[in-house]
N, C-alpha and C positions, 0 to 999 in steps of 0.2 A: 869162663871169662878170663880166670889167667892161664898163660902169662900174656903178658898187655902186648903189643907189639910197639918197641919204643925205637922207630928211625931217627937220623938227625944227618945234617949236614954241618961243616964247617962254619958256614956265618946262622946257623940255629932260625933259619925262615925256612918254610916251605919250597920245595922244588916241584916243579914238577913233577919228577920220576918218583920221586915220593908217594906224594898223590895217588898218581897212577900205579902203582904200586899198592897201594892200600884200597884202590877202586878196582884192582885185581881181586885183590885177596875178599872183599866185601861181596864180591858181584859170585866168585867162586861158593863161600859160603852160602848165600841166596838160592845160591843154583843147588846144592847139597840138600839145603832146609826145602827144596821146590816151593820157593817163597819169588815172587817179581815185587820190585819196589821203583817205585820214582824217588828221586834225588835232588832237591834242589839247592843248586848253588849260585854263589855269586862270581862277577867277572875279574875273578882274581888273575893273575899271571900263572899261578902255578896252576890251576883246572886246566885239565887238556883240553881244547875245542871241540876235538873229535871224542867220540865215544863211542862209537860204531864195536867197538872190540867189549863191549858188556853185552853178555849174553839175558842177566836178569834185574839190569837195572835199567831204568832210562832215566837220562839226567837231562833237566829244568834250569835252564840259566834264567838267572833272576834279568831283568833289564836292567841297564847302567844306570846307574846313578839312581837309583829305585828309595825310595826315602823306604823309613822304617818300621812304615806298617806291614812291609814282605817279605823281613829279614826277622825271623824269631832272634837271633844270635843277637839284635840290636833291640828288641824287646822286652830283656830284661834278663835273660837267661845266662848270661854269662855274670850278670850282676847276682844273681840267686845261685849260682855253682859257687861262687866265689866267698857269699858270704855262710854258705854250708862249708866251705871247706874249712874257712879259718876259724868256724866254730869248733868242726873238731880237733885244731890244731891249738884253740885255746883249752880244750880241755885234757887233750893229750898233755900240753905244760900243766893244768893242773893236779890232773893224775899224776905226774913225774913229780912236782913238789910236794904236793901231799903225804910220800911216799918216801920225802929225802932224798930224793934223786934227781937234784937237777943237772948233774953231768951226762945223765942220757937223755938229754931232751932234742939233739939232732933229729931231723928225719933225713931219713936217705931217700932215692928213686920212689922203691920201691912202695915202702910205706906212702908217700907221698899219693902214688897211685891209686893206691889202696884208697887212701881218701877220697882222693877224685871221685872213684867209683861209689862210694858211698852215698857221696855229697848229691851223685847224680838222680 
């Protein structure tokens, strides 16, 4: 699972090379694991249209403007990562203070990840 793979760009939104980039690196794994998977996304700007270059994935565009019975991401899921995550980040502060330590209560990247992953 680590290390995470953590791209960015200058204004911190998705690009597409990005994207495609990480549906590289997904589609490679797949292929490794001899796993095929469907993929469904929605019509972002940064999703490639084309996909023809995944060898073990095929990708599902959701329709436009699709309300959110189709969209897991809009079903709650982003609200349940979210609220697992800042529970362990309220107890990460309270292990830090319990402990007298509230000068290391920062998280960095990395820990942060770590949570995510957790949370997930």
């Amino acid at each position: 699972m680590l290390p995470p793979n953590y791209p960015s760009n200058k204004k911190s939104w998705m690009a597409m090379f990005l994207f495609t980039d990480w549906l590289k690196g997904l589609d490679n794994k797949m292929r490794k694991e001899k796993r095929r998977i469907i993929l469904f996304i929605d019509q972002c700007p940064a999703h490639p249209p084309d996909s023809d270059f995944l060898k073990n994935i095929t990708v599902k565009f959701f329709p436009a403007f699709c309300n959110s019975k189709l969209q897991p991401l809009k079903l709650g899921v982003i609200k349940s990562l979210s609220q697992r995550y800042r529970k362990l980040l309220v107890k990460t502060a309270i292990a830090s203070l319990d402990h007298g330590d509230s000068k290391n209560m920062k998280i960095d990247i990395l820990q942060a990840m770590n949570f995510i992953m957790m949370a997930w």
